[in-house]
N, C-alpha and C positions, 0 to 999 in steps of 0.2 A: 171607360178608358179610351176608346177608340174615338168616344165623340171627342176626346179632348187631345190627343194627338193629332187630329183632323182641325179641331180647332188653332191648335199651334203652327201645323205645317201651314195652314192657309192663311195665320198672320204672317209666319217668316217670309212666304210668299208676296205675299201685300209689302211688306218692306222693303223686299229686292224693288217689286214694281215702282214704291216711290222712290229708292235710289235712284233708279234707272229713269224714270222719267223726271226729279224734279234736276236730276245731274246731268243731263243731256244738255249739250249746248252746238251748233252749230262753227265750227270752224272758220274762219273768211282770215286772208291773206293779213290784216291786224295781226291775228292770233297769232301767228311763225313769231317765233322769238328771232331777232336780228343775228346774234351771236350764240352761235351753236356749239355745245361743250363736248371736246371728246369724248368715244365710248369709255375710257377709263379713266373719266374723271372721278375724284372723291365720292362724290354724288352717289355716283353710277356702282361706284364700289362699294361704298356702306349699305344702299339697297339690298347689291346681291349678296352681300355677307347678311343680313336682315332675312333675307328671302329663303335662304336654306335652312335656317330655325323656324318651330311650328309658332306661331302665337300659343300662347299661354295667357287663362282665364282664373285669378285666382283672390280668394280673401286675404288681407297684408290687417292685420289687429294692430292700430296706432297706439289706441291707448286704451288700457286694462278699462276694466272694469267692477264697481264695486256697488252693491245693494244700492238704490234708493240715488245712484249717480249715473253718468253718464260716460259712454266709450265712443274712439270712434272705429271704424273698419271701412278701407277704400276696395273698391272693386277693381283690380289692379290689371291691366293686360301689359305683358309683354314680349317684344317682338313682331308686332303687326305692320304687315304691310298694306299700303293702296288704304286702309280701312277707310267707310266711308258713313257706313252704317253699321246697330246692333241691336240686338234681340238678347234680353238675360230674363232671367229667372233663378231665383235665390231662396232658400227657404232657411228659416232658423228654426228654435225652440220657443214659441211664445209664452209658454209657462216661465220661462229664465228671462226672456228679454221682448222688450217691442223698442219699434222705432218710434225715433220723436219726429215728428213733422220738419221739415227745410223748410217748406213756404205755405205759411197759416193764411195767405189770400186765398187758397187756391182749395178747392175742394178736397178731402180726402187727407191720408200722410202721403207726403213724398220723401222722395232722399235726396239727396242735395250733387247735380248733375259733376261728371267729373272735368280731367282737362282735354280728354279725347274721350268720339271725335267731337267737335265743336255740336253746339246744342242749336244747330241751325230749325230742328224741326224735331220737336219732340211728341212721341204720338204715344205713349204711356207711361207713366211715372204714378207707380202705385204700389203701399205698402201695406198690405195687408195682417192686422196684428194677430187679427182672432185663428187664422190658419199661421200666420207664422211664415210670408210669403211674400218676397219681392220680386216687382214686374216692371223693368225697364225698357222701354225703346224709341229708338233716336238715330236720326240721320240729319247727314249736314244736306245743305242743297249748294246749286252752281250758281257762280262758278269757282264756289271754294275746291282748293284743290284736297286730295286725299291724306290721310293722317298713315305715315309711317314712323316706328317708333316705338315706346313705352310708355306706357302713364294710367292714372287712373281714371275709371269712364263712370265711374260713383261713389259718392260719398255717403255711409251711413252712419247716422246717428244713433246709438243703441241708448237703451235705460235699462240697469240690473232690476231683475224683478225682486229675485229671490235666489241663494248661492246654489251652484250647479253649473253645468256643461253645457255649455249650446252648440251642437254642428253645425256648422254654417256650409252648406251644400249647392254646389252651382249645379239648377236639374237642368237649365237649358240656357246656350251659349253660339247663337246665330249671329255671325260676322261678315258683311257683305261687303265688296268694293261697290266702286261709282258706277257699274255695270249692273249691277243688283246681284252677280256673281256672289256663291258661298266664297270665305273666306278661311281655310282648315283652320282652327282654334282646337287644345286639348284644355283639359279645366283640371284644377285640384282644390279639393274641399279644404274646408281648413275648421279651426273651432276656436270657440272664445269660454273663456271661462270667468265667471260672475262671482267677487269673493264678499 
């Protein structure tokens, strides 16, 4: 357990670092925008009303699921601010459900990336059937600017195995701005049922 704890905290780590280094950009007198909006502009407003709500990491079930078909379930965040990069980890029941492959070029299953943040750099997209285990992570790079907002940051494809319950379980939900800075996220599990 420790080796793999160790093994997590020193990818989430790896991810700040390529936030922060592939998002780093130098400033020069270009950059300054001409026309500068006041502090309470709408902008300015909708952020700070964003920024007092935690993010929120959670499974949203599109479409049911039945024996021998297909469902879907998006990896939904909402409420994030600055996000720039992510780190998830999801696990199901693989006896009730596996995922279907997004992109059959590409070695392995994946899930099919969401609409935040932009999939400027994807450094895992892995879906594990035999454990029952998905592994997401991705950052945008600069000088795209940062994703505030809601939306979903995965799309997964399920197949009913056979009729039962599946928890669908968020074990790890690392959210970082363009600083490689954690970003506070809470997670709620959620579950899908195979009829």
């Amino acid at each position: 357990m420790l080796r793999e704890i160790s093994k997590y905290t020193l990818s989430f780590l790896c991810l700040g670092l390529v936030c922060a280094l592939l998002a780093c950009d130098a400033k020069t007198p270009l950059d300054e925008p001409l026309d500068e909006q006041p502090a309470d502009s709408e902008a300015t407003i909708a952020a700070e009303s964003l920024a007092s709500e935690e993010a929120v990491l959670r499974p949203v079930v599109v479409k049911e699921i039945e024996v021998g078909q297909s469902g879907i379930v998006e990896i939904y965040l909402d409420h994030v601010v600055d996000l720039y990069g992510l780190q998830i980890r999801l696990t199901f029941d693989p006896d009730v459900l596996q995922v279907e492959d997004a992109n059959a070029e590409e070695e392995g299953v994946q899930v099919t990336p969401g609409q935040i943040p932009a999939t400027d750099f994807v450094a895992v997209n892995r879906a594990d059937n035999e454990r029952g285990m998905i592994e997401y992570v991705v950052t945008q790079l600069a000088p795209r600017d940062p994703v505030t907002g809601s939306g979903a940051v995965a799309v997964v494809h399920f197949q009913g195995l056979t009729i039962g319950t599946s928890n669908l379980n968020i074990e790890q939900a690392l959210l970082s701005d363009k600083d490689g800075q954690a970003i506070p996220v809470s997670t709620q599990d959620g579950k899908i049922e195979v009829e």
